[in-house]
N, C-alpha and C positions, 0 to 999 in steps of 0.2 A: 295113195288112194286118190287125192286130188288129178295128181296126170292122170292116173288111168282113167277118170271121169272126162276133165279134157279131153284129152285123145281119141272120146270114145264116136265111132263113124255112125251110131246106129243110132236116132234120138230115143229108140221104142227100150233102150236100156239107162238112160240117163235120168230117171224118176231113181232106178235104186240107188246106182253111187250117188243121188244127191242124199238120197235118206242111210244110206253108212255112213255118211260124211255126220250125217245130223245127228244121229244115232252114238256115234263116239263123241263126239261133242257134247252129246247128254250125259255120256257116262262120265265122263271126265266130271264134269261139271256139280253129278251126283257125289263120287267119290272125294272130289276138296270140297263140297259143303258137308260132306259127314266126316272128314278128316278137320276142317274148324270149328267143327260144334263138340266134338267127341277124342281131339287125338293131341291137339295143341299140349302143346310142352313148359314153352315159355313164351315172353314178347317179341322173342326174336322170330321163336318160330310163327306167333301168329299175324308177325309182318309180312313173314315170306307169302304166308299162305292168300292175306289179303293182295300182293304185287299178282301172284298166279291167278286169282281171280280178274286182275285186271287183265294181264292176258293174254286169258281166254276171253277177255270181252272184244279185245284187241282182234283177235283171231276171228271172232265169229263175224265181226264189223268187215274185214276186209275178205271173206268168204262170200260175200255180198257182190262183189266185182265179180269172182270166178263164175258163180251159182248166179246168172241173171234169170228174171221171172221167165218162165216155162213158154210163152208166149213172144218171149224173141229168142230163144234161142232157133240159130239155121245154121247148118252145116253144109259146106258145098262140097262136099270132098267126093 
């Protein structure tokens, strides 16, 4: 999803892969907060679960490079 955002030559389409991008990122982020509040097992699992939280914090931090504000992106192609 991310290349095809990249890649993408038209800016008048780059508002939505930014918001699927953002949009599964929420999901995710929905389903391991309701998987550590409701589903943990043991302390092993609820180690993993807090590493996955980091991340995706990981992930969304360097999504930041890709997704720059809407006001420089220019495409010469």
């Amino acid at each position: 999803m991310l290349y095809q955002h990249l890649s993408q030559t038209d800016n008048r389409h780059l508002p939505l892969g930014e918001a699927l991008i953002t949009q599964r990122i929420a999901d995710i982020r929905k389903r391991a907060d309701y998987y550590l509040k409701n589903d943990i097992a043991s302390e092993e699992d609820k180690t993993l679960a807090l590493k996955e939280r980091v991340t995706l914090q990981l992930i969304e931090a360097r999504l930041l490079f890709f997704l720059p504000p809407r006001d420089d992106i220019t495409l010469s192609i």
